[in-house]
N, C-alpha and C positions, 0 to 999 in steps of 0.2 A: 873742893867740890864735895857735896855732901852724897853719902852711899844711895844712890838710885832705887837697884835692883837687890834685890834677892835672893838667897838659893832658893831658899822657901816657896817663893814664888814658881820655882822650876821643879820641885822633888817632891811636893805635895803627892802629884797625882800619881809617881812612881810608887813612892813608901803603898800607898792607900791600895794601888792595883793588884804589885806584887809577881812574880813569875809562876807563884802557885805553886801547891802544896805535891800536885803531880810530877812536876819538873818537866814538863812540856813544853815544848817550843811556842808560847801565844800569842796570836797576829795581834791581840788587845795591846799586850803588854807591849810589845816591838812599834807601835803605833804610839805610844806612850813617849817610850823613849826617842823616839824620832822628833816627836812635836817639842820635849823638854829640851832637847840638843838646839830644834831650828830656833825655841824663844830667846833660849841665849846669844847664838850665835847673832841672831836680830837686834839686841841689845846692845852687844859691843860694838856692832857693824855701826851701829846710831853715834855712839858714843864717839869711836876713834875715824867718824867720814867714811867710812866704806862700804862698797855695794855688793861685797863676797868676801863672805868666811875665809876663800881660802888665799885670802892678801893680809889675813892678819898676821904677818910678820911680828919679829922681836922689836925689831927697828921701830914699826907702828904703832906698838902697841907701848912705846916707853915713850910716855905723853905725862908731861908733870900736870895735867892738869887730872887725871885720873887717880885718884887716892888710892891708898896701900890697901883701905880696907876694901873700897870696892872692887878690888883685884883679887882681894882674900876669896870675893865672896863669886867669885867666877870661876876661880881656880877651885876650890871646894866643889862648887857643880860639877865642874869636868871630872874633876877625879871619882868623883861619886857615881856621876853617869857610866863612867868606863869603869871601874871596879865594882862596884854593885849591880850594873845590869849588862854593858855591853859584854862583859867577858863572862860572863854566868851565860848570856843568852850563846854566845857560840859555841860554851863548852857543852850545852843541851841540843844545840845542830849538831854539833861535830857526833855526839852518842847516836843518836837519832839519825844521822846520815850512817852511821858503822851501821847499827841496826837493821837498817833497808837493805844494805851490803849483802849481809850475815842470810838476813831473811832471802836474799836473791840469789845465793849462793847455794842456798838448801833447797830453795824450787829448781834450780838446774840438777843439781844433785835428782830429784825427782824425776825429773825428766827425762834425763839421763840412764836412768833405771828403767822409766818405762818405757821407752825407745829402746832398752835392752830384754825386756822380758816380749816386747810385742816382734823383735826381729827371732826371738829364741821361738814364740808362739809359730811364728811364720816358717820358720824353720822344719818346725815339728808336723804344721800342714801340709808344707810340700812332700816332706818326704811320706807320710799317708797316701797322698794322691799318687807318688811315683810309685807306691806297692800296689796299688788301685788297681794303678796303667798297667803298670808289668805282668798281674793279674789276667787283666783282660785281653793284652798281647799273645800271651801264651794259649787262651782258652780258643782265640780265634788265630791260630798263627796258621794255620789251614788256609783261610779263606782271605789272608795276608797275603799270603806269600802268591799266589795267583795275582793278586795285582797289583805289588809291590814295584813289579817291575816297570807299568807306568804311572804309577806314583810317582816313584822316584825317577823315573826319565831327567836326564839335563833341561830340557824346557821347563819342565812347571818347577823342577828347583829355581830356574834362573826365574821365573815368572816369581812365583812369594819372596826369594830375596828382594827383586824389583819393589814391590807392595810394600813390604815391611820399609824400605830405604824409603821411601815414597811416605809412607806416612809418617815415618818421622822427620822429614823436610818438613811436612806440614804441619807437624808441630811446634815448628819455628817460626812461619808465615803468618802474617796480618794483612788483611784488606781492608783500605779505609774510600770507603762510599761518601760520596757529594763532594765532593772539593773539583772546584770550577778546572777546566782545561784550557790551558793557554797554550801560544804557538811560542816555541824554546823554551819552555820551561824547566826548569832541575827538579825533578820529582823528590829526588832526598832533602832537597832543601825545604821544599814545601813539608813534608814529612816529618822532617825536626823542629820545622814550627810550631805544627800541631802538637808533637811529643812533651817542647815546651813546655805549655799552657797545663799538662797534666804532669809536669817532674819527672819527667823521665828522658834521658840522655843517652839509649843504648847506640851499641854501633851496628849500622843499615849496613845490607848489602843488599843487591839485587832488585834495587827499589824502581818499579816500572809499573809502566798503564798496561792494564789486562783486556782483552777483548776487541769487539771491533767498534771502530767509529760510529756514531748514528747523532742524526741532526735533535738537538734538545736535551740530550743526554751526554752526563759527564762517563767516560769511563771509570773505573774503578783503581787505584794503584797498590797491587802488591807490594811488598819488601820483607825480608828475613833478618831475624835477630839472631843471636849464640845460642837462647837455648827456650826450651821451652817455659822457664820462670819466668822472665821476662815477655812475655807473650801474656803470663794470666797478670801480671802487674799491670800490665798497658789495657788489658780489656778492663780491669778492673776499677781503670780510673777513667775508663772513655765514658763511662753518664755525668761526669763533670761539664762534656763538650755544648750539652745544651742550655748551658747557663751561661758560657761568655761569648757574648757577641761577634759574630763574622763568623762561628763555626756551630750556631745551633743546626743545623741540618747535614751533620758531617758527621758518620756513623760508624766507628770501626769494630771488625769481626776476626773470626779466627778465619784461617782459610780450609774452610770446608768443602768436601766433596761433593761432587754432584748428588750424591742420594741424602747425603747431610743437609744438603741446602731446600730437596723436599722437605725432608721430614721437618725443619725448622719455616719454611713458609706454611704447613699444616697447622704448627702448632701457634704461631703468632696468627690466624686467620680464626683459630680458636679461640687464643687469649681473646681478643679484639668481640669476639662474640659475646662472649661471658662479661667482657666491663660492659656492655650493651643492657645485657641481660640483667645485670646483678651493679648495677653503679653507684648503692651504698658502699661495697666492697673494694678492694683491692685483690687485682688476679695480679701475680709477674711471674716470668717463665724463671724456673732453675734447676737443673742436671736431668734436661730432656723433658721435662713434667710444668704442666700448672700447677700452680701453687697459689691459695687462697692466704693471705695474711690477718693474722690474728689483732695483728697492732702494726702503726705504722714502722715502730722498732723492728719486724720483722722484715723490714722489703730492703 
C-alpha cells in the first residue's frame, strides 16, 4: 500500500504558528495543536476501520496491509506533537499557574497587612474616644451620680440587655413575602425550596407564618439562620427570584422593626416617585438612601 498521508500535511501549520517568542500560554497555538492531533487521529481511524482514537490498540494497528513507511510517518507526527508542542505547552501552564499562585499569595500577604494596620487604626480610636468618655464622666460626675441610681436600676438594665439580645436575633431572621398558604403545609420545606433556586442550603430553625389570617392575603413566613452572614448572602441573591418562574412575586427581607419597616415603605414610596419623575434614569434604594446610578454597572 502506497504512503497516503503525511507528517507534512499535519506540522505545517504548527512549525509556521509557533508558541511565541513571549512563551505564553496561546489559545491560537493550543487550537493548532489540537486540529493537527484530530487530522491524524482521522486518518488512521480511516485506514485501520475504526470510529475512535482511543481503540487503536497494538493488536489494531499490526495490519500487513499498512506499510512500514506509512507508520514511520504517523509515528514521526506523534512524537513531534508531543515533544515539540504538547510538553513545551504544559511546561508554560504549569510557570504561569506557579505564577498566579505567587501572585495570590502576595495579595493576601496584603491583605493581611491591611486587616492588621486597620484593626491597629481601630485600636488607637477607641481608645481616643475612651479618654474622651472618661473626660467627660469626670467633668460631669456631679450631675451623674444623682441619677445613676435610676440609670442603673435592675429594670432598665434588664430592659437594654433585652434590646440588645433582641436585635441580634434579628439579625439572624428573614421574612419571605408572597408565597401562597396551604392547609398542612411544612413551612421549612417550602423555604428550602426557595433557598434552592438561589444556592444556598443554610440550616432553618424557627421557620413559621407571622401575623394574623385575612381573606386574599398570604401571611408572611419568618425563619432563623446561624449567623448574620448568611442572612446578607440570602438577601443578596433574592433579586434572582423574579426571573424564574412560580416565584416572581415572592420577596425576601431582613426582619425589621416596626420603625424600620416605616422608614423603608417612606423610602420605596419615594424611589417609586422619582422613576416616575425621572424614567430616563435608574433610582434603587442602598444603605437607607436613594441612589441615582450612573451606569447600568452600578445597580
Amino acid at each position: 500500500m502506497a504512503v497516503q498521508y503525511k507528517a507534512k500535511r499535519y506540522l505545517d501549520e504548527l512549525a509556521e504558528t509557533g508558541i511565541g517568542e513571549d512563551n505564553h500560554f496561546g489559545e491560537d497555538y493550543l487550537r493548532e495543536v489540537y486540529n493537527a492531533s484530530k487530522s491524524m487521529f482521522s486518518d488512521m481511524c480511516k485506514v485501520f476501520g475504526s470510529d475512535d482514537p482511543s481503540k487503536l490498540f497494538p493488536e489494531n494497528l499490526n495490519k500487513p496491509t499498512v506499510v512500514k513507511a506509512q507508520m514511520a510517518e504517523w509515528l514521526f507526527s506523534a512524537v513531534y506533537i508531543l515533544d515539540r508542542c504538547c510538553l513545551p505547552l504544559m511546561s508554560i501552564a504549569k510557570n504561569q499557574i506557579e505564577s498566579l499562585q505567587e501572585e495570590k499569595i502576595s495579595d493576601q500577604k496584603e491583605v493581611i497587612d491591611l486587616q492588621k494596620k486597620l484593626i491597629s487604626k481601630k485600636d488607637e480610636e477607641l481608645g481616643q474616644v475612651s479618654k474622651t468618655v472618661e473626660a467627660e464622666l469626670k467633668s460631669y460626675s456631679s450631675v451623674l451620680q444623682q441619677s445613676c441610681t435610676t440609670a442603673l436600676s435592675p429594670k432598665n438594665i434588664a430592659t437594654a440587655v433585652k434590646k440588645i439580645a433582641n436585635e441580634e436575633d434579628r439579625s439572624k431572621e428573614v421574612v419571605v413575602f408572597g408565597v401562597a398558604e396551604e392547609q398542612g403545609e411544612c413551612t421549612t420545606s417550602r423555604v428550602k425550596g426557595i433557598l434552592e433556586h438561589l444556592e444556598e442550603k443554610p440550616v432553618i430553625a424557627d421557620c413559621r407564618r407571622i401575623g394574623q389570617r385575612a381573606t386574599g392575603t398570604f401571611r408572611p413566613i419568618k425563619f432563623s439562620v446561624k449567623s448574620s452572614d448568611i442572612v446578607y448572602q440570602i438577601l443578596r441573591k433574592a433579586k434572582r427570584l423574579k426571573d424564574i418562574e412560580g416565584y416572581k412575586t415572592v420577596y425576601i427581607s431582613p426582619n425589621r422593626t416596626p420603625e424600620e419597616r416605616i422608614s423603608r415603605r417612606t423610602l420605596v414610596s419615594e424611589l417609586k416617585k422619582k422613576r416616575l419623575e425621572d424614567q430616563s434614569s435608574h433610582y434603587f434604594i442602598r444603605k437607607g438612601e436613594i441612589v441615582k446610578a450612573e451606569s447600568w454597572f452600578d445597580c
